[in-house]
N, C-alpha and C positions, 0 to 999 in steps of 0.2 A: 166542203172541207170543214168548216165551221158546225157544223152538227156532227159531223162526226168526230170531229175532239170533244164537241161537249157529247156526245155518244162514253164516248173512252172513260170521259171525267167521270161521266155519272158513272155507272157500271164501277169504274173502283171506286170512290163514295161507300158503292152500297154493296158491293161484294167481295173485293179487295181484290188488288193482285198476286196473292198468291190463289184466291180460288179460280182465275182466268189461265194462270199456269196447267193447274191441274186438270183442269176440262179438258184443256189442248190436246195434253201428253195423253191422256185417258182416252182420244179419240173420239168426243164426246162436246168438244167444242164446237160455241157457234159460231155463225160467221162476224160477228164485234168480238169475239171471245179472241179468235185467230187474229184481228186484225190489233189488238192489244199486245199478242201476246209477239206475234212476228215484225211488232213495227216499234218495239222497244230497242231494238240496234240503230233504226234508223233514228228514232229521237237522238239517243245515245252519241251519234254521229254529229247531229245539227249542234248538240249541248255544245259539244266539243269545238265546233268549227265557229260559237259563238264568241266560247271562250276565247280563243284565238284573234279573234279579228274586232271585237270588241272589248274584252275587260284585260287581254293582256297590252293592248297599246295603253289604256287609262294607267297602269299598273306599273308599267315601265314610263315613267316620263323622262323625255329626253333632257340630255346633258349640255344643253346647249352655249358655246362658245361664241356665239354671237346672235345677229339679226336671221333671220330666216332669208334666203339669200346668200347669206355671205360664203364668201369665194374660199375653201375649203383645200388644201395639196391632201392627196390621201396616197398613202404609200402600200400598194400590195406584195409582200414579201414573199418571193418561194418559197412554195410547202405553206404557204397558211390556211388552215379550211374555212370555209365558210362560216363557221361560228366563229371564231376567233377576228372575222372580216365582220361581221357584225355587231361584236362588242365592242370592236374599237370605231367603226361607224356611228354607234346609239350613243359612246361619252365623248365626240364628237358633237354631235346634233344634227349629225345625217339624218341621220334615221329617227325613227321614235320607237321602232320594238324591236330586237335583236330577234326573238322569237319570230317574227312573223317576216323578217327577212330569211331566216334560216328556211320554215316552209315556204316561204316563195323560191328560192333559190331549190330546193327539194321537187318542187309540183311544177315547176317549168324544165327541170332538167340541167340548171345551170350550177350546178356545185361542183364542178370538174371541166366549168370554164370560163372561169374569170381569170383575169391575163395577168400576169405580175408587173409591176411598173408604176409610174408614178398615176393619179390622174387628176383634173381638177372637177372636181363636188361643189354642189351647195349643200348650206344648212335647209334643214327641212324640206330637200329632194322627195323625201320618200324610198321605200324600198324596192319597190319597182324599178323605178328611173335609177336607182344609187345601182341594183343589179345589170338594169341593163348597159348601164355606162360601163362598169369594171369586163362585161363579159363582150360588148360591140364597139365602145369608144377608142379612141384613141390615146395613147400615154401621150407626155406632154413633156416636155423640159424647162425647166423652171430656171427664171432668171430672174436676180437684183441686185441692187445696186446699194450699198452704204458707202454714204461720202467722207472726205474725209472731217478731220474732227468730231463725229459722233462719237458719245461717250455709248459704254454700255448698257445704260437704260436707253439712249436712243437707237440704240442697235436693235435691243429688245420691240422695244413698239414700233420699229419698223419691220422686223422680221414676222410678228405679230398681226400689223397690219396686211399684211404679205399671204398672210394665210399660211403660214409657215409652220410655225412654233407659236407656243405660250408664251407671252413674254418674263411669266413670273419664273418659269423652267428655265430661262435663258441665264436670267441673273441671279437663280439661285448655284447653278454651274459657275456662272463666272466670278464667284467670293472665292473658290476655291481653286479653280483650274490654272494650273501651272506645268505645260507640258514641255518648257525646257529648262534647263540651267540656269540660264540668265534673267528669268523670271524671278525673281530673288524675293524671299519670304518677309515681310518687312510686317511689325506693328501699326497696326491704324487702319490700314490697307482696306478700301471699302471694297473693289474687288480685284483678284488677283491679276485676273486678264485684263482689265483696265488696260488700252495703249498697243497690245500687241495682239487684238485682230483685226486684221490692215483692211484699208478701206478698200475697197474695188469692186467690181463688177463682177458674179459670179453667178455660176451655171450646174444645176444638178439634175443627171441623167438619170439616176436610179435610186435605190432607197436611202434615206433620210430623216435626220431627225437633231433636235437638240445638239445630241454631242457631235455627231458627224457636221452638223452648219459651223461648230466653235472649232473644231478642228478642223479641217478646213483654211478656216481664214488665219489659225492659228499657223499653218504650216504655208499658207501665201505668205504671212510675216517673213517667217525665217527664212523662203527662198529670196524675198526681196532684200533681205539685211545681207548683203552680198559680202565676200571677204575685205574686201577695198574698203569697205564702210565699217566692220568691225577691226581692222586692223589701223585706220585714220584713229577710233575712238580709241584704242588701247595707246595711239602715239599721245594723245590730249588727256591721257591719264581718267580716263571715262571707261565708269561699266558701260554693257550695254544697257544696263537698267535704269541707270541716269540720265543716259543719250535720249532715251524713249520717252524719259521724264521731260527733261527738258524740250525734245521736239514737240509735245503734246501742249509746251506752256507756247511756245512759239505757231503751231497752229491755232490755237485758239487767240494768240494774239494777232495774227499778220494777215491783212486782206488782199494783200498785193503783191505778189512773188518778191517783187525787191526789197521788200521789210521785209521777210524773212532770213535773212544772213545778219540785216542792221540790227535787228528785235534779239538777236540770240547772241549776237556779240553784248549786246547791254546785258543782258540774262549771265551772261559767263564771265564779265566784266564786275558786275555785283555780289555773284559766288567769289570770284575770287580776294574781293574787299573785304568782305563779311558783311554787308549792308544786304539788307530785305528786299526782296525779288521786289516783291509787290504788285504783282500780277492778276487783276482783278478777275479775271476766269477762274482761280482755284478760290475766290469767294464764293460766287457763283457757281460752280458744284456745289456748294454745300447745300444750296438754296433749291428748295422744290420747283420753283418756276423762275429761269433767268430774268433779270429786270433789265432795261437799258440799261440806264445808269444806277449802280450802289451807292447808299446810303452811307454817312460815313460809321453808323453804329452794323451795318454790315461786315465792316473793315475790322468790328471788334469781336466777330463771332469767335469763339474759343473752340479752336480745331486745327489739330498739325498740317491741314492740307491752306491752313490761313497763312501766306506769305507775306500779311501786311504782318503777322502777330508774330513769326519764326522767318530765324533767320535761314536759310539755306533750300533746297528742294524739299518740295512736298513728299509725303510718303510715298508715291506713287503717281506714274502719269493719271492726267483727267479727261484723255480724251485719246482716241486712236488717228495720232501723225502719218501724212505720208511722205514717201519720200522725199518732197521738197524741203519739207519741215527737217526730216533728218538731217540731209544733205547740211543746211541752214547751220546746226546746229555742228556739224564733222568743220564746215568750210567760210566759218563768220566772216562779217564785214571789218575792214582797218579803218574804225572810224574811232576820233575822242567823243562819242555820246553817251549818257549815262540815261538820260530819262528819255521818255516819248508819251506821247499820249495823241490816239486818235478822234477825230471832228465823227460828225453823226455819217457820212458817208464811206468812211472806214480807210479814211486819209491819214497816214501817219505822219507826226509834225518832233524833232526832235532839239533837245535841246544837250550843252554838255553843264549847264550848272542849273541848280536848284529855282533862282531868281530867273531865270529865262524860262524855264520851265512853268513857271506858275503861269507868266507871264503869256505862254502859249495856251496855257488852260483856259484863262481866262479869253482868250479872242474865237478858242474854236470852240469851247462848251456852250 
Protein backbone atom coordinates (compact mmCIF):
# COMPACT_ATOMS: atom_id res chain seq x y z
CA UNK A 1 0.00 0.00 0.00
CA UNK A 2 2.80 2.31 0.81
CA UNK A 3 4.59 2.04 -2.71
CA UNK A 4 1.86 2.41 -4.25
CA UNK A 5 0.84 5.98 -2.81
CA UNK A 6 4.32 6.79 -3.35
CA UNK A 7 3.79 5.07 -6.91
CA UNK A 8 0.74 7.86 -7.34
CA UNK A 9 2.86 10.62 -5.64
CA UNK A 10 5.68 10.26 -8.06
CA UNK A 11 3.84 9.76 -11.38
CA UNK A 12 2.02 13.23 -10.57
CA UNK A 13 5.33 14.95 -9.51
CA UNK A 14 6.50 14.18 -12.87
CA UNK A 15 3.59 13.93 -15.22
CA UNK A 16 0.66 15.70 -13.58
CA UNK A 17 -2.82 14.74 -13.31
CA UNK A 18 -4.28 16.02 -15.78
CA UNK A 19 -1.86 13.84 -18.37
CA UNK A 20 -3.21 10.38 -16.17
CA UNK A 21 -6.75 11.76 -17.09
CA UNK A 22 -6.09 11.73 -20.54
CA UNK A 23 -4.36 8.48 -20.96
CA UNK A 24 -7.33 6.83 -19.24
CA UNK A 25 -10.11 8.36 -21.35
CA UNK A 26 -7.91 7.82 -24.59
CA UNK A 27 -7.81 4.03 -23.81
CA UNK A 28 -4.28 4.21 -23.56
CA UNK A 29 -3.82 4.00 -19.92
CA UNK A 30 -1.53 2.16 -17.64
CA UNK A 31 -2.27 0.20 -15.00
CA UNK A 32 -0.78 3.27 -12.09
CA UNK A 33 -2.38 5.54 -14.71
CA UNK A 34 -6.01 3.75 -14.14
CA UNK A 35 -5.33 3.36 -10.50
CA UNK A 36 -4.78 7.27 -10.22
CA UNK A 37 -7.30 8.07 -12.15
CA UNK A 38 -10.27 5.72 -10.58
CA UNK A 39 -9.10 6.01 -7.09
CA UNK A 40 -9.50 9.91 -6.86
CA UNK A 41 -13.35 9.39 -5.56
CA UNK A 42 -12.11 7.05 -3.24
CA UNK A 43 -9.55 9.48 -1.76
CA UNK A 44 -12.24 12.10 -2.31
CA UNK A 45 -14.27 10.06 0.16
CA UNK A 46 -11.70 9.37 3.02
CA UNK A 47 -10.81 13.66 2.70
CA UNK A 48 -14.34 13.87 3.55
CA UNK A 49 -14.86 11.30 6.21
CA UNK A 50 -11.59 13.00 7.73
CA UNK A 51 -12.93 16.05 7.69
CA UNK A 52 -15.91 14.91 9.65
CA UNK A 53 -14.61 12.96 12.34
CA UNK A 54 -11.62 14.76 12.92
CA UNK A 55 -11.28 18.64 12.09
CA UNK A 56 -14.99 19.19 12.54
CA UNK A 57 -15.23 17.98 16.28
CA UNK A 58 -11.76 20.54 16.88
CA UNK A 59 -13.73 23.20 15.05
CA UNK A 60 -16.97 23.07 16.88
CA UNK A 61 -15.82 23.16 20.47
CA UNK A 62 -18.48 22.40 22.92
CA UNK A 63 -20.52 24.79 24.85
CA UNK A 64 -20.07 23.49 28.00
CA UNK A 65 -22.44 24.15 31.18
CA UNK A 66 -20.59 22.26 33.49
CA UNK A 67 -18.09 19.33 34.49
CA UNK A 68 -18.17 16.50 32.02
CA UNK A 69 -20.59 14.30 33.89
CA UNK A 70 -22.86 16.62 34.95
CA UNK A 71 -26.52 15.56 35.12
CA UNK A 72 -28.15 17.30 32.09
CA UNK A 73 -32.74 17.34 31.80
CA UNK A 74 -32.85 17.47 27.91
CA UNK A 75 -36.30 18.21 26.49
CA UNK A 76 -37.30 16.52 23.00
CA UNK A 77 -40.03 18.42 21.41
CA UNK A 78 -42.49 16.99 18.68
CA UNK A 79 -41.61 17.65 15.39
CA UNK A 80 -37.92 18.52 16.24
CA UNK A 81 -35.44 16.99 13.60
CA UNK A 82 -32.33 15.80 14.31
CA UNK A 83 -30.38 18.96 13.60
CA UNK A 84 -32.11 21.10 15.51
CA UNK A 85 -31.71 17.89 18.49
CA UNK A 86 -28.14 18.47 18.06
CA UNK A 87 -27.74 22.10 18.21
CA UNK A 88 -29.17 22.30 21.30
CA UNK A 89 -27.22 19.10 22.58
CA UNK A 90 -23.60 20.77 21.48
CA UNK A 91 -24.62 24.56 23.41
CA UNK A 92 -25.40 22.23 26.11
CA UNK A 93 -22.17 20.19 26.31
CA UNK A 94 -23.65 16.98 25.39
CA UNK A 95 -22.16 16.67 22.58
CA UNK A 96 -19.01 18.16 20.95
CA UNK A 97 -20.16 18.27 17.23
CA UNK A 98 -23.59 18.81 16.10
CA UNK A 99 -22.41 17.74 12.64
CA UNK A 100 -21.22 14.42 13.47
CA UNK A 101 -24.34 13.78 15.52
CA UNK A 102 -26.44 14.52 12.55
CA UNK A 103 -24.30 11.72 10.30
CA UNK A 104 -24.44 9.50 13.13
CA UNK A 105 -27.98 9.77 13.55
CA UNK A 106 -28.17 9.55 9.42
CA UNK A 107 -25.67 6.32 8.96
CA UNK A 108 -27.30 4.33 11.79
CA UNK A 109 -30.85 5.12 10.58
CA UNK A 110 -32.01 6.76 13.62
CA UNK A 111 -33.31 10.40 12.51
CA UNK A 112 -37.03 9.33 12.57
CA UNK A 113 -36.50 7.69 15.93
CA UNK A 114 -35.83 9.51 18.75
CA UNK A 115 -38.86 9.57 21.11
CA UNK A 116 -40.17 13.00 22.41
CA UNK A 117 -39.93 13.46 26.06
CA UNK A 118 -37.96 14.47 28.62
CA UNK A 119 -34.55 12.56 29.31
CA UNK A 120 -31.65 12.66 31.71
CA UNK A 121 -27.93 13.26 29.75
CA UNK A 122 -24.64 13.92 30.64
CA UNK A 123 -22.24 16.51 29.65
CA UNK A 124 -19.75 15.11 27.38
CA UNK A 125 -21.91 11.67 26.71
CA UNK A 126 -20.82 11.82 23.25
CA UNK A 127 -22.96 11.47 20.26
CA UNK A 128 -23.32 8.07 20.07
CA UNK A 129 -24.57 7.25 23.66
CA UNK A 130 -26.60 11.03 23.54
CA UNK A 131 -28.31 9.23 20.23
CA UNK A 132 -28.80 6.09 21.63
CA UNK A 133 -30.37 7.34 24.95
CA UNK A 134 -32.98 9.78 22.97
CA UNK A 135 -33.94 6.85 20.51
CA UNK A 136 -33.75 3.36 23.42
CA UNK A 137 -33.84 5.22 26.84
CA UNK A 138 -36.39 5.83 28.77
CA UNK A 139 -38.06 9.56 29.54
CA UNK A 140 -38.01 10.42 33.02
CA UNK A 141 -40.13 12.64 35.26
CA UNK A 142 -38.39 15.28 37.01
CA UNK A 143 -38.77 16.24 40.48
CA UNK A 144 -37.77 19.00 43.11
CA UNK A 145 -38.11 20.64 45.79
CA UNK A 146 -37.65 24.54 46.83
CA UNK A 147 -38.05 25.27 50.40
CA UNK A 148 -39.59 27.65 51.85
CA UNK A 149 -37.89 30.96 52.29
CA UNK A 150 -35.52 30.77 49.25
CA UNK A 151 -35.29 33.91 47.65
CA UNK A 152 -34.85 33.93 43.83
CA UNK A 153 -31.22 33.56 43.43
CA UNK A 154 -31.61 30.62 45.56
CA UNK A 155 -34.26 29.19 43.48
CA UNK A 156 -31.98 29.89 40.58
CA UNK A 157 -28.88 27.78 41.79
CA UNK A 158 -31.00 25.25 42.86
CA UNK A 159 -32.86 24.91 39.88
CA UNK A 160 -29.45 25.25 38.24
CA UNK A 161 -28.00 22.77 40.25
CA UNK A 162 -30.92 20.42 39.36
CA UNK A 163 -29.77 20.24 35.88
CA UNK A 164 -32.66 22.21 34.97
CA UNK A 165 -32.30 25.67 33.80
CA UNK A 166 -29.54 28.39 33.76
CA UNK A 167 -29.66 30.12 36.74
CA UNK A 168 -28.61 33.44 35.13
CA UNK A 169 -32.16 32.82 32.63
CA UNK A 170 -33.95 32.20 35.72
CA UNK A 171 -33.33 35.60 37.30
CA UNK A 172 -33.09 37.38 34.31
CA UNK A 173 -37.11 36.49 33.77
CA UNK A 174 -37.72 37.03 37.21
CA UNK A 175 -36.84 41.23 37.39
CA UNK A 176 -39.62 41.37 35.12
CA UNK A 177 -42.21 38.59 35.34
CA UNK A 178 -45.51 39.67 36.76
CA UNK A 179 -48.19 37.43 35.71
CA UNK A 180 -50.95 38.60 37.96
CA UNK A 181 -52.70 41.78 39.26
CA UNK A 182 -51.54 41.81 42.44
CA UNK A 183 -48.02 41.58 41.59
CA UNK A 184 -47.97 45.26 41.75
CA UNK A 185 -45.09 47.29 39.84
CA UNK A 186 -43.19 49.11 42.61
CA UNK A 187 -39.69 51.28 42.31
CA UNK A 188 -36.56 49.63 43.69
CA UNK A 189 -38.04 46.25 43.06
CA UNK A 190 -34.91 43.83 42.57
CA UNK A 191 -37.16 41.30 41.13
CA UNK A 192 -40.63 41.33 40.29
CA UNK A 193 -41.38 37.57 41.22
CA UNK A 194 -39.62 37.92 44.38
CA UNK A 195 -42.20 35.98 47.07
CA UNK A 196 -44.73 34.66 44.68
CA UNK A 197 -43.24 31.34 43.53
CA UNK A 198 -44.39 29.16 46.23
CA UNK A 199 -42.20 26.93 47.75
CA UNK A 200 -43.15 23.03 47.11
CA UNK A 201 -42.36 19.98 45.72
CA UNK A 202 -42.83 19.77 42.10
CA UNK A 203 -42.98 17.41 39.18
CA UNK A 204 -42.60 17.77 35.21
CA UNK A 205 -43.88 15.28 32.79
CA UNK A 206 -43.20 16.70 29.53
CA UNK A 207 -41.46 19.60 27.87
CA UNK A 208 -39.84 22.37 29.85
CA UNK A 209 -37.97 25.19 30.24
CA UNK A 210 -37.33 28.70 32.11
CA UNK A 211 -40.62 30.16 31.52
CA UNK A 212 -42.79 27.04 31.84
CA UNK A 213 -40.56 26.15 35.64
CA UNK A 214 -41.63 30.15 36.74
CA UNK A 215 -44.96 29.56 35.68
CA UNK A 216 -45.67 26.91 37.23
CA UNK A 217 -44.81 27.79 40.50
CA UNK A 218 -46.20 31.13 39.77
CA UNK A 219 -49.82 29.61 39.25
CA UNK A 220 -49.17 27.01 42.64
CA UNK A 221 -48.95 30.49 44.28
CA UNK A 222 -52.23 31.83 43.27
CA UNK A 223 -54.02 28.39 43.62
CA UNK A 224 -52.73 28.37 47.26
CA UNK A 225 -53.71 32.10 48.00
CA UNK A 226 -57.22 30.58 48.41
CA UNK A 227 -60.28 33.14 48.66
CA UNK A 228 -60.58 32.92 52.71
CA UNK A 229 -56.88 34.33 52.79
CA UNK A 230 -57.52 37.15 50.16
CA UNK A 231 -60.72 38.06 51.59
CA UNK A 232 -59.14 37.98 55.62
CA UNK A 233 -56.26 40.43 53.82
CA UNK A 234 -58.73 42.82 52.24
CA UNK A 235 -60.80 42.72 56.04
CA UNK A 236 -57.00 44.09 57.56
CA UNK A 237 -56.99 46.57 54.95
CA UNK A 238 -53.81 44.64 53.24
CA UNK A 239 -52.87 44.25 49.49
CA UNK A 240 -52.09 41.13 48.47
CA UNK A 241 -48.68 42.54 47.68
CA UNK A 242 -48.08 43.61 51.28
CA UNK A 243 -49.54 40.28 52.84
CA UNK A 244 -46.49 38.60 50.62
CA UNK A 245 -44.27 41.30 51.76
CA UNK A 246 -44.79 40.95 55.16
CA UNK A 247 -45.05 37.04 55.24
CA UNK A 248 -41.63 36.79 53.42
CA UNK A 249 -40.16 39.23 56.54
CA UNK A 250 -41.89 36.81 58.93
CA UNK A 251 -40.42 33.62 57.17
CA UNK A 252 -37.23 34.69 57.25
CA UNK A 253 -37.56 35.64 60.64
CA UNK A 254 -39.44 32.59 62.59
CA UNK A 255 -37.88 29.18 63.18
CA UNK A 256 -40.52 27.75 65.00
CA UNK A 257 -44.26 27.59 63.85
CA UNK A 258 -45.31 29.48 67.11
CA UNK A 259 -43.23 32.73 66.45
CA UNK A 260 -44.76 32.92 63.50
CA UNK A 261 -48.22 34.65 64.50
CA UNK A 262 -45.96 36.49 67.55
CA UNK A 263 -43.14 37.82 64.83
CA UNK A 264 -45.87 39.27 62.51
CA UNK A 265 -48.13 40.77 65.29
CA UNK A 266 -44.64 42.81 66.26
CA UNK A 267 -44.15 43.36 62.35
CA UNK A 268 -47.86 44.91 62.06
CA UNK A 269 -47.77 46.43 65.49
CA UNK A 270 -44.55 48.66 64.26
CA UNK A 271 -46.44 49.48 60.75
CA UNK A 272 -49.05 50.64 62.48
CA UNK A 273 -46.81 53.09 65.12
CA UNK A 274 -44.66 54.40 62.41
CA UNK A 275 -41.51 52.91 64.09
CA UNK A 276 -38.82 50.66 61.77
CA UNK A 277 -39.50 47.23 61.24
CA UNK A 278 -35.96 46.36 61.59
CA UNK A 279 -35.80 43.15 60.44
CA UNK A 280 -32.35 41.99 59.90
CA UNK A 281 -33.11 39.61 56.67
CA UNK A 282 -33.99 42.61 54.40
CA UNK A 283 -30.20 43.67 55.33
CA UNK A 284 -29.05 40.62 54.43
CA UNK A 285 -30.61 40.50 51.04
CA UNK A 286 -28.64 43.13 50.17
CA UNK A 287 -25.64 41.41 51.05
CA UNK A 288 -23.89 38.87 48.52
CA UNK A 289 -23.26 36.26 51.10
CA UNK A 290 -25.55 36.20 54.44
CA UNK A 291 -23.51 36.55 57.64
CA UNK A 292 -24.61 35.28 61.05
CA UNK A 293 -24.74 38.11 62.73
CA UNK A 294 -24.71 41.99 61.08
CA UNK A 295 -22.47 44.34 61.61
CA UNK A 296 -23.87 47.56 62.95
CA UNK A 297 -22.47 49.54 59.73
CA UNK A 298 -24.52 46.82 57.71
CA UNK A 299 -27.60 48.38 59.41
CA UNK A 300 -26.47 51.57 57.56
CA UNK A 301 -26.31 50.16 53.96
CA UNK A 302 -28.48 52.94 51.88
CA UNK A 303 -31.27 50.78 50.16
CA UNK A 304 -35.31 51.01 50.43
CA UNK A 305 -35.27 47.26 51.08
CA UNK A 306 -33.10 48.74 54.61
CA UNK A 307 -35.82 48.55 57.38
CA UNK A 308 -33.33 49.59 60.02
CA UNK A 309 -32.77 53.06 57.50
CA UNK A 310 -37.08 53.39 56.25
CA UNK A 311 -39.72 53.31 57.88
CA UNK A 312 -42.57 51.00 56.70
CA UNK A 313 -42.26 47.63 54.30
CA UNK A 314 -39.60 47.17 52.02
CA UNK A 315 -40.26 47.54 48.19
CA UNK A 316 -41.02 44.21 47.81
CA UNK A 317 -41.01 40.63 49.51
CA UNK A 318 -37.17 38.94 50.04
CA UNK A 319 -38.04 35.72 49.97
CA UNK A 320 -40.79 33.25 48.76
CA UNK A 321 -43.49 32.52 52.23
CA UNK A 322 -45.42 29.61 52.67
CA UNK A 323 -48.37 29.23 53.84
CA UNK A 324 -47.60 29.25 57.53
CA UNK A 325 -46.07 32.46 57.05
CA UNK A 326 -49.02 33.88 55.35
CA UNK A 327 -51.56 32.49 57.49
CA UNK A 328 -49.00 34.20 60.53
CA UNK A 329 -49.36 37.32 59.00
CA UNK A 330 -53.85 37.02 57.98
CA UNK A 331 -54.12 35.62 61.90
CA UNK A 332 -51.42 37.37 64.50
CA UNK A 333 -50.84 36.70 67.96
CA UNK A 334 -52.87 39.03 71.00
CA UNK A 335 -49.68 39.61 72.65
CA UNK A 336 -48.13 43.42 74.21
CA UNK A 337 -44.70 42.59 72.40
CA UNK A 338 -42.94 44.94 70.46
CA UNK A 339 -39.18 43.52 70.15
CA UNK A 340 -37.75 40.02 69.93
CA UNK A 341 -34.57 38.82 69.13
CA UNK A 342 -33.37 35.25 68.53
CA UNK A 343 -30.23 33.04 70.57
CA UNK A 344 -27.92 31.13 67.92
CA UNK A 345 -30.35 28.18 67.95
CA UNK A 346 -33.12 30.02 66.41
CA UNK A 347 -35.03 30.53 69.93
CA UNK A 348 -37.04 33.43 70.04
CA UNK A 349 -37.02 35.50 73.32
CA UNK A 350 -39.50 38.55 73.49
CA UNK A 351 -39.65 41.62 75.11
CA UNK A 352 -42.45 44.58 75.29
CA UNK A 353 -40.03 47.65 76.19
CA UNK A 354 -36.85 48.67 74.77
CA UNK A 355 -34.71 48.12 78.31
CA UNK A 356 -35.74 44.56 78.58
CA UNK A 357 -34.92 44.01 75.26
CA UNK A 358 -31.27 44.98 75.35
CA UNK A 359 -31.34 43.15 78.23
CA UNK A 360 -32.20 39.95 76.50
CA UNK A 361 -29.63 40.73 73.82
CA UNK A 362 -27.38 40.73 75.96
CA UNK A 363 -27.93 37.11 77.88
CA UNK A 364 -28.65 35.22 74.49
CA UNK A 365 -26.02 36.88 71.95
Amino acid sequence: MKESLQGIWDFLKTNGLRQAFDAVYRGRGTPLQKKIVFGIPVLGILFFLIVLLVIVPLSEAPSRTGASGTQIYFTVRPGMSVREIGKELHERGVIDSETKFWWTAKLNGFENKVKSGTFALETGMGERDALEMLVYGNTVTIRFTIPEGFGVREIAARLEDEGLVKADDFIARAKTYRPYPYIEEHENVRYAAEGFLFPDTYEINGAFDTARIMEMMAENFDRRLTKEMRDRAKEMNLSIYELVTLASLVEKEAYHEEDRPIIAQIFLKRLRIGMPLQADPTVQYLLDVPKEDLLYRDTEIESPYNTYQNVGLPPGPIASPGTASLNAVLHPADTNYLYFVADRNGNNYYATNYADHLDLVDRVR
